[in-house]
N, C-alpha and C positions, 0 to 999 in steps of 0.2 A: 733742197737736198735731193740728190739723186733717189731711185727708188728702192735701190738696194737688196735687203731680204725681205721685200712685201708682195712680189706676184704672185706669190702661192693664195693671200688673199685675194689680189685682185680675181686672180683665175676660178677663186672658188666661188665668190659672190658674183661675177659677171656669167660666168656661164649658168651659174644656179637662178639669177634675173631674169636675163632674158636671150640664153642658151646660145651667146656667142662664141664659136668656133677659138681653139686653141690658137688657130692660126691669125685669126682678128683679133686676139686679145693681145698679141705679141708685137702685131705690127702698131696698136697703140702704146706699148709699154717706156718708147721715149717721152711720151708727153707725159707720164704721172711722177708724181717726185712726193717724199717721203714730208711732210709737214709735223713739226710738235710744235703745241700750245700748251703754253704752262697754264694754273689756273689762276681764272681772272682776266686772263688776257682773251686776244677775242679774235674770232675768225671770220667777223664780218663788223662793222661799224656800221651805225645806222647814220643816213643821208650819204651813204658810198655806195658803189656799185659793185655788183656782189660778180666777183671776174671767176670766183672758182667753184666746182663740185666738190662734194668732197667724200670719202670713205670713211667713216670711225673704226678706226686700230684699235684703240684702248681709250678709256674715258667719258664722259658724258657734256654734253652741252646745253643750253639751254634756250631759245628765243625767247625774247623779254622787249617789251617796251615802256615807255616813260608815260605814265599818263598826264598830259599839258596841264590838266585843272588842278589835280594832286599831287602832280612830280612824285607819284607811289609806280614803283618800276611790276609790271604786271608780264606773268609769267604766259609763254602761249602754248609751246611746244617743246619737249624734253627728246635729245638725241643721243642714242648710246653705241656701243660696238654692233658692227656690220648692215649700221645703216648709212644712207645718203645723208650727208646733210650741205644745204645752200638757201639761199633765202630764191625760192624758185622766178617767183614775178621777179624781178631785180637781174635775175642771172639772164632770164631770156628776152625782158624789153631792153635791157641795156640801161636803167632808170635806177635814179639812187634807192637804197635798201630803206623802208620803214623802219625796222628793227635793228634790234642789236643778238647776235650769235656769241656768246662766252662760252669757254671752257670751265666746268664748275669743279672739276680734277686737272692734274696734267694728264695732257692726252695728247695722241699720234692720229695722227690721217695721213691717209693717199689722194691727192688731188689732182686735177685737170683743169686748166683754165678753159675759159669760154671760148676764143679763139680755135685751140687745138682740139675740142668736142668737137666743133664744129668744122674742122678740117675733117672728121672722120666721118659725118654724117655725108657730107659731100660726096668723099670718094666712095664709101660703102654702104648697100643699102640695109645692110641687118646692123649696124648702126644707127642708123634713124631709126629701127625702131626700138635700140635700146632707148632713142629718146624720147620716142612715143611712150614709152611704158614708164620713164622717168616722169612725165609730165602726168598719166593717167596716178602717176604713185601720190605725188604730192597733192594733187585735186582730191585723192582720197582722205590724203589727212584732212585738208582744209573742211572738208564737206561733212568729216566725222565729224573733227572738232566741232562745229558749229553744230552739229546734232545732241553731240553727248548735253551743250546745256539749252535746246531746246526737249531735249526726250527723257536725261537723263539725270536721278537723284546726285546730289553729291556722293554720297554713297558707292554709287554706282559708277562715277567717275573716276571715286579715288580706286574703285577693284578692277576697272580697267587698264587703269596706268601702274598697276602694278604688276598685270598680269604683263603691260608692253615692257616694266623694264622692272624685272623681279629686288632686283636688289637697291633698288632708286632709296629705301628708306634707311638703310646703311649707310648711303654713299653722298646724300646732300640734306641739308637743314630740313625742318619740318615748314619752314615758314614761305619755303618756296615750294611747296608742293602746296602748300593751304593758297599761296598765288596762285598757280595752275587752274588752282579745284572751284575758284572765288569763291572761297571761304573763308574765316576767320580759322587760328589757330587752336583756341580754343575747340570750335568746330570738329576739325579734324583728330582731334584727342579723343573725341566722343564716338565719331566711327571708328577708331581705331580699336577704342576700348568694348563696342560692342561688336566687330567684326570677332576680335580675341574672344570674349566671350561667347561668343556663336560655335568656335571649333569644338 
């Protein structure tokens, strides 16, 4: 689907990124096109290759994978409005996706395939470095993630991911945040109820 009425996002989050000119966001505006996912369905398949970027318009996603020995679907990363989301390693070796990307709401994106990104890094160079800073972004999550459960209480995990997406506990099951947190359900009931108790 064309891109319709969503430049006003793209313009607000790309220049607020990594402070590309009006006039570079315009001349990429044929390549982004208007995407919705209902929920459940999925914006990337795992053993595909992950061909697009993408914008959160509205909604939340999730990265999840299968664990071989338990076949228990285990939660990695939570994606909501005006952030990227792509499965990064996949988009840039051209190598099928580990994971699986769902829509846990209907939800809308603005996307760019990998080809036409890369038509713009070519021609311009304050393009490359929105990709530089695309790549520095995701190496950030990877590198937190892997921190929060080396450094981090459960605890401590679930008050971060609340502070990254305040209304996550409205908006999706309890039992895929107790995935996220690897924790039991239970578990998560118990910081819940002494976090409440604390205010």
């Amino acid at each position: 689907m064309a891109l319709e009425n969503r430049p006003d996002i793209l313009y607000n989050m790309l220049t607020s990124f990594s402070a590309l000119s009006e006039s570079l966001i315009t001349e990429s505006l044929p390549f982004w096109y208007t995407r919705k996912i209902g929920k459940g369905d999925f914006f990337n398949m795992q053993n595909v290759v992950c061909n697009d970027l993408g914008l959160v318009v509205k909604g939340m996603f999730r990265i999840y994978y299968n664990d071989p020995q338990t076949d228990e679907e285990k939660n990695i990363f939570f994606f909501s409005e005006n952030q990227f989301i792509v499965s990064f390693r996949s988009f840039i070796t051209r190598y099928p996706c580990a994971y699986y990307i769902q829509a846990m709401e209907d939800a809308e994106i603005v996307s760019i395939s990998y080809q036409h990104l890369y038509q713009l890094y070519e021609k311009f160079p304050e393009w490359e470095r929105f990709g530089r800073l695309l790549a520095e972004l995701f190496f950030n999550y990877s590198q937190s993630r892997t921190e929060e459960f080396l450094f981090y209480s459960p605890e401590e995990r679930y008050l971060k991911l609340v502070e990254e997406h305040p209304n996550i506990i409205s908006r999706i099951p309890a039992y895929h945040i107790s995935s996220y947190l690897g924790i039991t359900n239970p578990s998560l009931s118990r910081i819940r109820k002494r976090i409440s108790g604390a205010k």
